[in-house]
Backbone as JSON, one array per atom type, in Angstrom:
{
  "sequence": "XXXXXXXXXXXXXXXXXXXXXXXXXXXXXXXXXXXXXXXXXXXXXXXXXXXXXXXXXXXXXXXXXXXXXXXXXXXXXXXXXXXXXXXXXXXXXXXXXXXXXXXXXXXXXXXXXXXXXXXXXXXXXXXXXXXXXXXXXXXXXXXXXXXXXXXXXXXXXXXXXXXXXXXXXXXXXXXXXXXXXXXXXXXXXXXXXXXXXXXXXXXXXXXXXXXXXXXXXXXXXXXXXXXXXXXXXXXXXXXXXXXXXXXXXXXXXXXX",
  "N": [[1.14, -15.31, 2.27], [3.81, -16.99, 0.33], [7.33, -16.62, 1.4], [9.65, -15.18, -1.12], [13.17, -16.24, -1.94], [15.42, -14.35, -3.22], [18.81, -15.64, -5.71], [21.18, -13.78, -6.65], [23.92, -14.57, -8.25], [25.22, -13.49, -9.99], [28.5, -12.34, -12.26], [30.21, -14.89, -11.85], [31.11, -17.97, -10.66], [33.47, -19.43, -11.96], [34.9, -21.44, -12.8], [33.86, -25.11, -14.37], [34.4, -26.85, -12.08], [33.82, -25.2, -10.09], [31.31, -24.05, -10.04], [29.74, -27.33, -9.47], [30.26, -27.47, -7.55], [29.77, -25.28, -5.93], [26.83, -26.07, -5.94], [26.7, -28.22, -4.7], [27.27, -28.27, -2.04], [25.42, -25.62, -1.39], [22.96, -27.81, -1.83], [23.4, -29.58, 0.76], [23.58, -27.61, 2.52], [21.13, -26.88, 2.87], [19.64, -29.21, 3.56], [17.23, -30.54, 6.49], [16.77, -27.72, 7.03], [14.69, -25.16, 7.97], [13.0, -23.89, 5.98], [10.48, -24.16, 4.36], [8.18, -22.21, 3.86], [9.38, -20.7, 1.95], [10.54, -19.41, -1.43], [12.92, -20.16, -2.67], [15.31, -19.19, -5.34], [17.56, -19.15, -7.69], [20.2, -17.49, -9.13], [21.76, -17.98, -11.62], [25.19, -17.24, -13.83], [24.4, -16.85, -17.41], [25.29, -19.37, -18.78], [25.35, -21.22, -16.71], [22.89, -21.93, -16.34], [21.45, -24.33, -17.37], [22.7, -26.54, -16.01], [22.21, -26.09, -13.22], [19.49, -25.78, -13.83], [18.78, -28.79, -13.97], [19.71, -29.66, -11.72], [17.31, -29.65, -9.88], [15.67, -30.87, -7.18], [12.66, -32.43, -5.75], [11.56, -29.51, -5.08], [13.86, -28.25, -4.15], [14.59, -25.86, -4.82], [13.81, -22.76, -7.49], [15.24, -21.49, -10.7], [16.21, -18.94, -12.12], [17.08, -16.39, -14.55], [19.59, -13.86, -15.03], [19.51, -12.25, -16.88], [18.0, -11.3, -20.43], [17.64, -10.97, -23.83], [15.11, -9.03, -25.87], [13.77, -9.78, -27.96], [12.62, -12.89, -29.51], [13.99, -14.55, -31.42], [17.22, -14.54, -33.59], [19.01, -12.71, -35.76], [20.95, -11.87, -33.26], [23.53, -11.26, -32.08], [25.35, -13.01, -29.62], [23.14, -13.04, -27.46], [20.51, -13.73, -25.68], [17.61, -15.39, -25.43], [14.16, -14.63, -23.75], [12.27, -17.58, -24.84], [14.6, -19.24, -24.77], [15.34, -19.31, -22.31], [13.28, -19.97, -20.62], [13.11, -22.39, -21.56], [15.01, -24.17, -21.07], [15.22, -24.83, -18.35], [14.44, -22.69, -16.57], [12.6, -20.11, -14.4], [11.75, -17.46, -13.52], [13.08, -14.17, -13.86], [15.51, -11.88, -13.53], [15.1, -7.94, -14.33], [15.73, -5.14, -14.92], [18.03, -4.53, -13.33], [19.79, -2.38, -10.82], [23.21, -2.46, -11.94], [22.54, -3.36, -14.03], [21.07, -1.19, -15.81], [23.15, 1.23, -15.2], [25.98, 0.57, -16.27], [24.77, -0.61, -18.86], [23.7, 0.98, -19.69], [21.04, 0.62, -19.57], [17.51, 1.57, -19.83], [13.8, 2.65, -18.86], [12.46, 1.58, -21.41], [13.91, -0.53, -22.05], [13.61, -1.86, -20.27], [11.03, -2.52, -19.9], [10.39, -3.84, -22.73], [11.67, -6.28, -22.26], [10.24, -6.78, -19.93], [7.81, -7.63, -20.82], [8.46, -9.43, -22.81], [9.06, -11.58, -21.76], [7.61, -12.16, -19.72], [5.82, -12.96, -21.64], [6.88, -15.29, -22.48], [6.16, -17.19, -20.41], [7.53, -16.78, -18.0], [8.21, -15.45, -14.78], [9.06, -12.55, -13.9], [11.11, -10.57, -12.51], [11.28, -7.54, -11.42], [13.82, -4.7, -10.83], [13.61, -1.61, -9.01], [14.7, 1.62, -8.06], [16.24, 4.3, -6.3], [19.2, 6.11, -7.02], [21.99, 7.67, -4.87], [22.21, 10.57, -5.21], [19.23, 10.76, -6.51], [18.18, 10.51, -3.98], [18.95, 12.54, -2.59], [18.39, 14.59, -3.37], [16.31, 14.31, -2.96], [14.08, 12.85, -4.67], [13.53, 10.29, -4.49], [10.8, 9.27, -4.9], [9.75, 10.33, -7.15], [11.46, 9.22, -9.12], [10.72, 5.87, -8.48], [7.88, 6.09, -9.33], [8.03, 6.63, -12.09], [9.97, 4.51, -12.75], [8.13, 1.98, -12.05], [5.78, 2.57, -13.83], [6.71, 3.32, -16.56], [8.31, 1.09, -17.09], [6.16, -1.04, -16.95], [4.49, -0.7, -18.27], [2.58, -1.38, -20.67], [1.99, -3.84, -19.15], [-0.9, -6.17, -19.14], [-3.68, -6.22, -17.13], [-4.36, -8.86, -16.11], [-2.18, -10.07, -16.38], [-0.33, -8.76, -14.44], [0.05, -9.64, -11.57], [2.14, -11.34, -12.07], [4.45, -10.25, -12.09], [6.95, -9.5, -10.23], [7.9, -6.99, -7.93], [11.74, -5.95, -7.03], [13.22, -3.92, -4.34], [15.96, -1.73, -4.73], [17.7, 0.14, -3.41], [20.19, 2.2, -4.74], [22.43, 2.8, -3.8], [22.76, 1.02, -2.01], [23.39, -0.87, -2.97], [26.15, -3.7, -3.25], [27.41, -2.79, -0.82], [27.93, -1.15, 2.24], [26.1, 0.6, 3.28], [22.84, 1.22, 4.58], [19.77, 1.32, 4.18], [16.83, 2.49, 6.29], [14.27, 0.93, 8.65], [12.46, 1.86, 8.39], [12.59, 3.78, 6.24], [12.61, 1.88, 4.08], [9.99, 0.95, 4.46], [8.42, 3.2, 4.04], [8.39, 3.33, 0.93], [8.12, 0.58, 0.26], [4.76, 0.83, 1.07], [4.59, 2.96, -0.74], [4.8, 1.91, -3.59], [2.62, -0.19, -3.17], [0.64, 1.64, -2.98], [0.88, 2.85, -5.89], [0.31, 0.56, -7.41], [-2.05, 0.05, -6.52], [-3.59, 2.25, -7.26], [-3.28, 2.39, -9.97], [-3.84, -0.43, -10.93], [-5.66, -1.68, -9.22], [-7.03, -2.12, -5.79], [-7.11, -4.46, -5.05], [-5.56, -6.2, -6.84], [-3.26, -4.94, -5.87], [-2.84, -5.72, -3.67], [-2.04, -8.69, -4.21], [0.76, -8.15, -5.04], [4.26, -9.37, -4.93], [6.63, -7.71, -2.87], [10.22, -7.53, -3.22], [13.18, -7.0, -0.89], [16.41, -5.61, -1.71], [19.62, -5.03, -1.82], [22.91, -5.55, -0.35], [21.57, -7.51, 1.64], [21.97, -9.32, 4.55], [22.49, -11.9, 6.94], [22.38, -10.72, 9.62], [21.65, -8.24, 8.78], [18.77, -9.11, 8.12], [16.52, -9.01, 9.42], [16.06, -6.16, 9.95], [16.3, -4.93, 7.24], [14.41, -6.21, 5.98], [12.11, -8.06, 7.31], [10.99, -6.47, 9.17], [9.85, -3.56, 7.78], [8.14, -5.35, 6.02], [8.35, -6.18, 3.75], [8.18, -9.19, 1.6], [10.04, -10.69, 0.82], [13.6, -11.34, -0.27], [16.14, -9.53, -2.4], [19.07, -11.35, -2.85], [22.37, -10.46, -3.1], [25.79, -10.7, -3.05], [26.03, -12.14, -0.8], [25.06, -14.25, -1.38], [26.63, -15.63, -2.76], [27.57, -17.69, -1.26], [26.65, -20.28, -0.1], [25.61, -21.43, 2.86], [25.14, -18.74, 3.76], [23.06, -17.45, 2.36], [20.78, -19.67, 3.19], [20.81, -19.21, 5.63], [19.7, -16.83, 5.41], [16.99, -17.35, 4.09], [15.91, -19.01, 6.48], [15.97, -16.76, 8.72], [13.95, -15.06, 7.51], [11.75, -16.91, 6.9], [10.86, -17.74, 9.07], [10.3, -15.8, 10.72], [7.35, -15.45, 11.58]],
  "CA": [[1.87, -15.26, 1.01], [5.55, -17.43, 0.32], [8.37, -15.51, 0.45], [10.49, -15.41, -2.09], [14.49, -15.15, -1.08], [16.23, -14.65, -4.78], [20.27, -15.16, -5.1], [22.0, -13.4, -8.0], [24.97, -14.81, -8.25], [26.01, -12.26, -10.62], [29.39, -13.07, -12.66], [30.37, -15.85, -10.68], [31.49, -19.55, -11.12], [34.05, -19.11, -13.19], [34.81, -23.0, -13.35], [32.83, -26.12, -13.78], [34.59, -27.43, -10.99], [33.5, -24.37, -8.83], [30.14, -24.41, -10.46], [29.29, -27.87, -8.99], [31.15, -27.38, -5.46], [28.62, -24.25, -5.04], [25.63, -26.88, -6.34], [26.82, -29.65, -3.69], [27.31, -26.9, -0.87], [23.6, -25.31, -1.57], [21.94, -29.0, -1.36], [24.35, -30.25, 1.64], [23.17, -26.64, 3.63], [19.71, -26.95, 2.71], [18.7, -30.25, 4.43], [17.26, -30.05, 7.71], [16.22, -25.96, 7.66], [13.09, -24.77, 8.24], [12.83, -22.98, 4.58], [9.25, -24.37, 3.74], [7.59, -21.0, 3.83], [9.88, -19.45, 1.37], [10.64, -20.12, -2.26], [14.18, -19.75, -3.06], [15.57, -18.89, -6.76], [18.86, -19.32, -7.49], [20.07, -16.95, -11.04], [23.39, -18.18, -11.94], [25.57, -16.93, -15.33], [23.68, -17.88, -18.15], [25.95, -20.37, -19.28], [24.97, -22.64, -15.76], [21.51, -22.39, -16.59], [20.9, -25.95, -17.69], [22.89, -27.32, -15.0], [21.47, -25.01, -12.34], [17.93, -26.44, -13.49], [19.04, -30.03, -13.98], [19.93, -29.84, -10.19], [16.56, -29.2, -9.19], [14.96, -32.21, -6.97], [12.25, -32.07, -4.43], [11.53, -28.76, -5.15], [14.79, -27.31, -3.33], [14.7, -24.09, -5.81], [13.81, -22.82, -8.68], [15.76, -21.3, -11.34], [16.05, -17.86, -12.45], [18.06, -15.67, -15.53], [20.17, -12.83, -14.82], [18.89, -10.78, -18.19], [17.15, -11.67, -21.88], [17.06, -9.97, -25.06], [13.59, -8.38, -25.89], [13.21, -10.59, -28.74], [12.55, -14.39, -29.53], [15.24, -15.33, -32.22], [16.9, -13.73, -34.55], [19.97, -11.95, -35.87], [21.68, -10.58, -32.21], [24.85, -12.33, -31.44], [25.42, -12.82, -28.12], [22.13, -12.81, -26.53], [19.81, -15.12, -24.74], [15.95, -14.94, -25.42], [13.13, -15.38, -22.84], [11.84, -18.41, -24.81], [15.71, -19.97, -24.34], [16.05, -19.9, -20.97], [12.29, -20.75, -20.6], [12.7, -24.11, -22.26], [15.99, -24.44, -20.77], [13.98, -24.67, -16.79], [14.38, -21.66, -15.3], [10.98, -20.2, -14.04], [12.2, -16.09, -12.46], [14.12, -13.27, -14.85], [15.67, -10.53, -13.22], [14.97, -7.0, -15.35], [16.66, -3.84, -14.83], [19.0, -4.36, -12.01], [21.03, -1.36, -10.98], [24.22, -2.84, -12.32], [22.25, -2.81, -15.84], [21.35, 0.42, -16.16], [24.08, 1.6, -14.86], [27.0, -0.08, -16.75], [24.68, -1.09, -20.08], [22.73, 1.86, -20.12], [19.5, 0.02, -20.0], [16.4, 2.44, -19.8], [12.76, 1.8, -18.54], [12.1, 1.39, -22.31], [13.94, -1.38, -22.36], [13.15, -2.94, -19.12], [9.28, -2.21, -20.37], [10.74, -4.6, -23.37], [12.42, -7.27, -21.55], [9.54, -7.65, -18.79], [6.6, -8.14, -21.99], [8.9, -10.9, -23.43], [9.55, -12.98, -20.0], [5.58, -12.61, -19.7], [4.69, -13.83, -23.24], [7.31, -16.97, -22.42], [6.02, -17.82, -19.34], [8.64, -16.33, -17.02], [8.01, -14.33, -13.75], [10.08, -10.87, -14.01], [11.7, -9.28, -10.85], [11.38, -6.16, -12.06], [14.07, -3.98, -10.07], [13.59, -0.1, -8.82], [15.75, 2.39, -6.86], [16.65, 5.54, -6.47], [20.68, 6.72, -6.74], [22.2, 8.7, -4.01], [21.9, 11.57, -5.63], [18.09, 10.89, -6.06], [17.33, 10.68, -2.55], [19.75, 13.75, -1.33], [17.47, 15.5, -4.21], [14.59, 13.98, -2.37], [13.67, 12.24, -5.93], [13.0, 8.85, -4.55], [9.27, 9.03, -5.06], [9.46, 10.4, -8.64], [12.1, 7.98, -9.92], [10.03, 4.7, -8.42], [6.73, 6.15, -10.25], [8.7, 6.42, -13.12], [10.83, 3.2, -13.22], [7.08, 1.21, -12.26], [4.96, 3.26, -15.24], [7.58, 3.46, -17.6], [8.85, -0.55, -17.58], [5.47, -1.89, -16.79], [3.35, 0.45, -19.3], [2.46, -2.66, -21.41], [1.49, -5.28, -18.99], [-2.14, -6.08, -18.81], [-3.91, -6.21, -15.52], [-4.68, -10.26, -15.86], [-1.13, -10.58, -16.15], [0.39, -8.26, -13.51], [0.58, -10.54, -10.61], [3.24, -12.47, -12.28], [5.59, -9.6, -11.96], [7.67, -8.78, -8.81], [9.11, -5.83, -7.99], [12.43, -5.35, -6.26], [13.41, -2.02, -4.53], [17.52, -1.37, -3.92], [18.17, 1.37, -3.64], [21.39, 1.95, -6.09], [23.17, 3.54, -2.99], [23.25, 0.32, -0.61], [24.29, -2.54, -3.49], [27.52, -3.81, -2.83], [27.62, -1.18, -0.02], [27.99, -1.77, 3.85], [24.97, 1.79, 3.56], [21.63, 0.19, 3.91], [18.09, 2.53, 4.74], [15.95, 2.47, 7.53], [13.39, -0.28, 8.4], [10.97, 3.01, 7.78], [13.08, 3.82, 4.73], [12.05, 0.9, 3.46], [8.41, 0.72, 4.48], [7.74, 4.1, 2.97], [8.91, 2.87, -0.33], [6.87, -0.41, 0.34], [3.96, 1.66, 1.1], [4.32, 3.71, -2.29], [5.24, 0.98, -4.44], [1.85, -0.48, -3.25], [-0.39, 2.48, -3.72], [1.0, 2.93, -7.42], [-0.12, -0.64, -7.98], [-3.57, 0.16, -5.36], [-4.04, 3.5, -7.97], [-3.19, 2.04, -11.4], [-4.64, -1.81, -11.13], [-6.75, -1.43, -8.09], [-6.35, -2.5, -4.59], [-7.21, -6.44, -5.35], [-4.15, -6.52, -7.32], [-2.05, -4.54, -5.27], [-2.54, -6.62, -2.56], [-0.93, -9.8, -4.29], [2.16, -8.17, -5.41], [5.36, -9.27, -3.85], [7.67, -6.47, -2.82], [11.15, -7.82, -2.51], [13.92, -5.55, -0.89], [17.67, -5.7, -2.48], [21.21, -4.35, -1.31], [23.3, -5.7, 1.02], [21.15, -8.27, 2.42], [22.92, -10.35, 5.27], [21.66, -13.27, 7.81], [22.62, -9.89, 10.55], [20.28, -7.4, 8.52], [17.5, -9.44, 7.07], [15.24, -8.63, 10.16], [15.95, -4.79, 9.73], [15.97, -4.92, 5.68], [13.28, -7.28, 4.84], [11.24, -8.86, 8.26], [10.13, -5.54, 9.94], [9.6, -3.18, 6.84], [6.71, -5.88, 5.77], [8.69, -7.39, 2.31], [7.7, -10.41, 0.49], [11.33, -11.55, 0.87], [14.74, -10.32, -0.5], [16.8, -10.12, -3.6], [20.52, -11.02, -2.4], [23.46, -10.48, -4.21], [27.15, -10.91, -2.97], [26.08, -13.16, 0.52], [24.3, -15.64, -2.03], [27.8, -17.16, -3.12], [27.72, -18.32, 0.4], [25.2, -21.13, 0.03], [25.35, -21.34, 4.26], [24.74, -17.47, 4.07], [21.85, -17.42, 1.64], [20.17, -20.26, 3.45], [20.69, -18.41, 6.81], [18.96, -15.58, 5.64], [15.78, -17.7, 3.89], [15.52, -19.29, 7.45], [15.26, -16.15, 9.34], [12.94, -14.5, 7.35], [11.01, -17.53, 6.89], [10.78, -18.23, 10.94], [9.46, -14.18, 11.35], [5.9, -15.07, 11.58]],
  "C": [[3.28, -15.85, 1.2], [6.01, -16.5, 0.07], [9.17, -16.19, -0.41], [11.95, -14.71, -2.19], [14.87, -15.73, -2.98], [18.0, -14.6, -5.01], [20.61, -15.08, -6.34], [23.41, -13.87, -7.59], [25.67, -14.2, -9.23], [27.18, -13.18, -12.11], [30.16, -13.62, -12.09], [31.04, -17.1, -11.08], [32.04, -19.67, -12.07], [34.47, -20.94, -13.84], [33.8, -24.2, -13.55], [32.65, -26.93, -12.38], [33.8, -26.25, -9.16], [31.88, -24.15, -8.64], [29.2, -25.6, -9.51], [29.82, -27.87, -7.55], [30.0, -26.05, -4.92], [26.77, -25.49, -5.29], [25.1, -27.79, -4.99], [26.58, -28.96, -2.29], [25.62, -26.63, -0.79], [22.99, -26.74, -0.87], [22.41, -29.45, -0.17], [23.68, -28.99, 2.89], [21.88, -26.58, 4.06], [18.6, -28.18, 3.63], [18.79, -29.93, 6.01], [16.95, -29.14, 8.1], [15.0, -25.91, 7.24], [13.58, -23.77, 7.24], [11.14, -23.02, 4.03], [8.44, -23.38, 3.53], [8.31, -20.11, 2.4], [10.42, -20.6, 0.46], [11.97, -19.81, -2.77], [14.83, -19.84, -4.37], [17.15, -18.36, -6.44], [18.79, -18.54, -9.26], [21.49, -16.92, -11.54], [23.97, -17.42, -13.29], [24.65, -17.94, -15.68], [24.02, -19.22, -18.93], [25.76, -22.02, -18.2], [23.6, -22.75, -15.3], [21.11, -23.62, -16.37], [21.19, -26.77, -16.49], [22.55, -26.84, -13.63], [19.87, -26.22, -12.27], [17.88, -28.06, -13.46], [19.39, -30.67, -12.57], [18.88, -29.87, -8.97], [15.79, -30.86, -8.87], [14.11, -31.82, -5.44], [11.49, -30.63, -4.17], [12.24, -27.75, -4.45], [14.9, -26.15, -3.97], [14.24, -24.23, -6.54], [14.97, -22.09, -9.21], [15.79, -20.15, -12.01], [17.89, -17.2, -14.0], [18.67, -14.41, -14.85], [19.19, -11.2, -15.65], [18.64, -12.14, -19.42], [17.46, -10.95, -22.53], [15.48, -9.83, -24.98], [13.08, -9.59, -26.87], [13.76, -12.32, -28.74], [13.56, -14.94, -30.16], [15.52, -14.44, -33.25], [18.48, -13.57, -34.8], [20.71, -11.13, -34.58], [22.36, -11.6, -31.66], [25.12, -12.31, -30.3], [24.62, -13.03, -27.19], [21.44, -14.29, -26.25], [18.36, -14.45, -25.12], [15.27, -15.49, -24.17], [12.61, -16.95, -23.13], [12.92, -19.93, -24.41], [15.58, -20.41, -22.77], [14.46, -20.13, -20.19], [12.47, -22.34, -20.57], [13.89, -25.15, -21.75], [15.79, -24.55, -18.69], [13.73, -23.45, -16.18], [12.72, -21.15, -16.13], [11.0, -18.46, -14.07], [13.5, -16.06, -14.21], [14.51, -12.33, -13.84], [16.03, -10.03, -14.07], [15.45, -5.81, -14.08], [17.3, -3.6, -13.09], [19.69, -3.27, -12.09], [22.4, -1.31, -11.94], [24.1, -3.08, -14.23], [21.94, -2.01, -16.11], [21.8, 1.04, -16.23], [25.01, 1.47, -16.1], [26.95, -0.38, -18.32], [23.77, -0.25, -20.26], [21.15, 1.7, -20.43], [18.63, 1.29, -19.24], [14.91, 2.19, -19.32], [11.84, 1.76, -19.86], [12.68, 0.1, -22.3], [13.72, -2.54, -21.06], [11.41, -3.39, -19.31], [9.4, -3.8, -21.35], [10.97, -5.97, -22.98], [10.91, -8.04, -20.89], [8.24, -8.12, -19.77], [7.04, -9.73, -22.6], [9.33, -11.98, -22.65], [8.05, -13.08, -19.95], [5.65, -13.4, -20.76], [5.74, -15.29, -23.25], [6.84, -17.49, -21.35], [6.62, -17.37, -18.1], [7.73, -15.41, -15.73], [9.07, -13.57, -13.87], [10.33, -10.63, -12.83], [11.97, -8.21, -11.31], [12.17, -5.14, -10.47], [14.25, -2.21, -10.4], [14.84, 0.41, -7.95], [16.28, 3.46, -7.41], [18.56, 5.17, -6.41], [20.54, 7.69, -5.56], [22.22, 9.82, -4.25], [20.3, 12.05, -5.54], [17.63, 11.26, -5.14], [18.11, 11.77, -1.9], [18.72, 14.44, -2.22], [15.83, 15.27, -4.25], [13.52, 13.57, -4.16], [13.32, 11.17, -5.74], [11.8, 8.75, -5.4], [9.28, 9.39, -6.48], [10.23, 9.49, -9.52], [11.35, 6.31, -10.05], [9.16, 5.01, -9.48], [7.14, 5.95, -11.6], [9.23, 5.29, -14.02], [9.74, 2.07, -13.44], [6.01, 1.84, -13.57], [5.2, 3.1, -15.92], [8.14, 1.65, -17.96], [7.76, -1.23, -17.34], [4.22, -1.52, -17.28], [2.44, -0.56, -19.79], [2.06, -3.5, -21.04], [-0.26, -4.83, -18.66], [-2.63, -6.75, -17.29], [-4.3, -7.98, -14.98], [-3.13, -10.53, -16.06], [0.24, -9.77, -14.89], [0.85, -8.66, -12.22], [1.48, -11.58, -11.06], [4.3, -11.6, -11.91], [5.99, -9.17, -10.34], [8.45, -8.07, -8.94], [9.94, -5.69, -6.38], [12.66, -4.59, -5.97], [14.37, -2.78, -3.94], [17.33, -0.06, -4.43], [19.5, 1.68, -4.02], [22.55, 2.3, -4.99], [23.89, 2.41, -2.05], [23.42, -0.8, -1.49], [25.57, -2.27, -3.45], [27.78, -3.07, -1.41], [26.99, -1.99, 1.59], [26.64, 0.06, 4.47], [24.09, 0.77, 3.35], [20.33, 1.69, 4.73], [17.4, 1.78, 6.14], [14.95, 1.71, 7.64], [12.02, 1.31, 7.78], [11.09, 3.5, 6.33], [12.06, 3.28, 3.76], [10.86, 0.63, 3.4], [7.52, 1.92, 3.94], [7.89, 3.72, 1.92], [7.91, 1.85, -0.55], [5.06, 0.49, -0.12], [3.59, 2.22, -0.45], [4.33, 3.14, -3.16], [3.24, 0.64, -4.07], [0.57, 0.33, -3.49], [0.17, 2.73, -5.22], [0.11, 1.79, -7.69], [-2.03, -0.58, -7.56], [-4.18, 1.03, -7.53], [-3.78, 3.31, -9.49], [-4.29, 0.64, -11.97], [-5.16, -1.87, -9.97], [-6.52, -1.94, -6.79], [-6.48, -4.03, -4.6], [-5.85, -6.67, -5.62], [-2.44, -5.86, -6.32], [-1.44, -5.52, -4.01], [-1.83, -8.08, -2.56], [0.36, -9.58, -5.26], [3.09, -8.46, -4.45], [6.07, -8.05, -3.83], [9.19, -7.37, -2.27], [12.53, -6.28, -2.03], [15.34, -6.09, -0.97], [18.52, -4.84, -2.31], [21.71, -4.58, -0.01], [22.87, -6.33, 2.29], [21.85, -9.17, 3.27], [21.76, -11.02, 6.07], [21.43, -11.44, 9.34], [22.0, -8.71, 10.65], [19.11, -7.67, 8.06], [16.08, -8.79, 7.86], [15.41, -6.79, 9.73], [15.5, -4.38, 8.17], [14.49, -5.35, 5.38], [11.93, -7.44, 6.25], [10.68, -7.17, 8.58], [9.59, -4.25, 9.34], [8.18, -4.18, 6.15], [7.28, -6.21, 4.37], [8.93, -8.82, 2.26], [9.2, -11.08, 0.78], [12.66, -10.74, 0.56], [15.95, -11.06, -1.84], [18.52, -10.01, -2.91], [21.76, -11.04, -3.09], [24.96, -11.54, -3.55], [26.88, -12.04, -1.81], [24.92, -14.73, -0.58], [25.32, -16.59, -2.77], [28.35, -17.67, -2.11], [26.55, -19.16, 0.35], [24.62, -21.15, 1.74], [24.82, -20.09, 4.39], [22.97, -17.38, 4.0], [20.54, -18.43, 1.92], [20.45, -19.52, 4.95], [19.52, -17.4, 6.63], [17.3, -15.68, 5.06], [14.95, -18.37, 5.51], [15.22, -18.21, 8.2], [13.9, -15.39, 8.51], [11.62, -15.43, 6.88], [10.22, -17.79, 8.63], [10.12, -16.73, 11.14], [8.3, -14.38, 11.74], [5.6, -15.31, 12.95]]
}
């Protein structure tokens, strides 16, 4: 199975000029590394969408959204639809990141919302999970995942469930120099894949990706991502380091 290394670049690139200097950087780091194993998605503000996907040659990345509205067009000022940033190249959505639930109060009603209308445009979803530190001192991990995967992915049908990937951070180690245990992480794996075994059957479980998210570096990818047994890794803050974020698709591409 390709992995798949994903880089949120969050709110980021505040200029055009800084915009294309991270563009030139990326393609300039990229030649020459052993990446071919792994599919790398880049999810810039939505405003460097177009030029994000207009950059794409060779198949050096694809192109991913931050967030969507639920719906197609309409009366909601401000927003971005799935079929927009569809038609606009990107391929990858990320849905309910910590930092949106958190901050915008998003719910796994509306991540349920979100990940139906990235399906019905075409989109692949990164659907992200994770417990809070609170959760896991209250030994809640396991009921929050079941929860966050049931509850935001109620709706999809079982011929379309291998489009969706699910990230696990755990809410404790984004931004955060805390990260879990390669076992941490492989119990979580583990459970994540019997939900999917015990809901849509073990066929399907077996081609979900699992990516793992918080605090990914080139220095933890083998502990985070390579020896835990995930699909790849969603990276945040070391992905406005184009040298970083291509460091860390090379080692975990080279693991096998």
């Amino acid at each position: 199975m390709q992995k798949l290394i994903v880089g949120n670049l969050k709110m980021n690139l505040l200029t055009i000029a800084e915009r294309d200097r991270y563009l030139e950087s990326f393609k300039k780091e990229l030649q020459g590394k052993n990446v071919s194993d792994c599919e790398i998605v880049l999810c810039p503000p939505a405003i460097h969408l177009e030029s994000f996907a207009g950059k794409i040659e060779k198949n050096d990345f694809s192109v991913g959204a931050q967030n969507i509205f639920w719906e197609d067009r309409g009366s909601f000022t401000g927003e971005i639809s799935a079929p927009m940033v569809k038609n606009i190249g990107a391929e990858y959505l990320i849905v309910g990141h910590s930092e949106r639930r958190k901050n915008f109060n998003e719910t796994n009603e509306v991540v349920k919302a979100k990940i139906n209308s990235a399906l019905n445009a075409g989109l692949f979803p990164i659907c992200c999970v994770g417990e809070t530190l609170q959760d896991r001192q209250a030994g809640k991990t396991t009921d929050v995942i079941i929860s966050q995967i049931h509850e935001g992915l109620a709706d999809v049908p079982v011929s379309r469930i291998t489009s969706v990937v699910i990230a696990y951070e755990p809410v404790w180690a984004v931004g955060s120099d805390s990260v879990p245990t390669s076992d941490e992480i492989m119990e979580v794996r583990i459970l994540i894949k019997k939900i999917f075994a015990d809901t849509f059957g073990q066929a399907v479980a077996e081609k979900m990706k699992i990516l793992y998210g918080g605090s990914v570096k080139a220095t933890t990818a083998k502990q985070l991502c390579i020896d835990p047994g995930m699909d790849g890794a969603l990276v945040g803050r070391e992905s406005l380091i184009p040298m970083e974020l291509i460091k860390i698709a090379e080692i975990i591409n080279n693991s096998k």
